[in-house]
C-alpha positions in Angstrom: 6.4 -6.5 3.7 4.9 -8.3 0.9 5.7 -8.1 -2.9 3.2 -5.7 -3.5 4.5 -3.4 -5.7 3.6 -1.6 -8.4 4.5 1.4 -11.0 8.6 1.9 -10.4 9.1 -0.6 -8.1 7.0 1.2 -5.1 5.2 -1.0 -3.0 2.0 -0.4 -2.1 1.1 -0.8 1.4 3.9 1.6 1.6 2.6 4.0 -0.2 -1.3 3.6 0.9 0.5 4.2 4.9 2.3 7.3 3.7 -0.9 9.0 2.1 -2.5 7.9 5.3 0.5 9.9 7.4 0.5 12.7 5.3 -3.2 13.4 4.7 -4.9 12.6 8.3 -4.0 12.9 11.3 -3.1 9.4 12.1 0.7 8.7 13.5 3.2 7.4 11.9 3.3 3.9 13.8 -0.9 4.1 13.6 -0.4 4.3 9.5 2.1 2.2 9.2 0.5 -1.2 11.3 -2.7 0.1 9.7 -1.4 -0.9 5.9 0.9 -3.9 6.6 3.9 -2.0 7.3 6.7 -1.1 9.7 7.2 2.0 11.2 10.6 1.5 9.8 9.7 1.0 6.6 7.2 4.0 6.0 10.2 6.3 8.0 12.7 4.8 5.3 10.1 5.6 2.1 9.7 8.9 3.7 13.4 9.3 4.0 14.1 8.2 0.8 11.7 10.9 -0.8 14.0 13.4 1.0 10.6 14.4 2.8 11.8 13.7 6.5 12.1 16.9 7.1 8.5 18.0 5.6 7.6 15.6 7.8 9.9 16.2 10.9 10.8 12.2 10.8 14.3 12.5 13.3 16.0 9.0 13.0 17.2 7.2 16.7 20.8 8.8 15.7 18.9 12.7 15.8 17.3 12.6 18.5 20.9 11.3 20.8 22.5 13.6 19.0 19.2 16.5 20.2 19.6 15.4 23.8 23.1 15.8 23.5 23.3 19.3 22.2 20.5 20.6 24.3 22.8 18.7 28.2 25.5 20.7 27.2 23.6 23.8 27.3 
């Protein structure tokens, strides 16, 4: 990630790949490599907005933790 950032310290190819997310209907990993980004850092700037689960973003952790629950059933 480059120093790109602007108004309150947001950077904005993270930014640019989150409206991208948010307003199309482009994937996470498809906005994120689109704008110069990782994956993991659009699912951080998401996470850090408290929007992850707007968005339905499940960290690594989650989704064990899913397929754990849902085995013992």
């Amino acid at each position: 990630m480059g120093d790109n950032r602007v108004g309150d310290g947001v950077d904005e190819d993270v930014a640019t790949a989150f409206g991208t997310f948010a307003l199309t209907d482009t994937s996470l990993h498809e906005a994120a490599r689109a704008n110069g980004v990782t994956r993991w850092e659009l699912e951080d700037a998401i996470e850090e907005a408290g929007l992850s689960e707007t968005f339905d973003i499940e960290r690594e952790g989650d989704v064990r933790e899913t397929i754990d629950e849902l085995l013992d059933d």
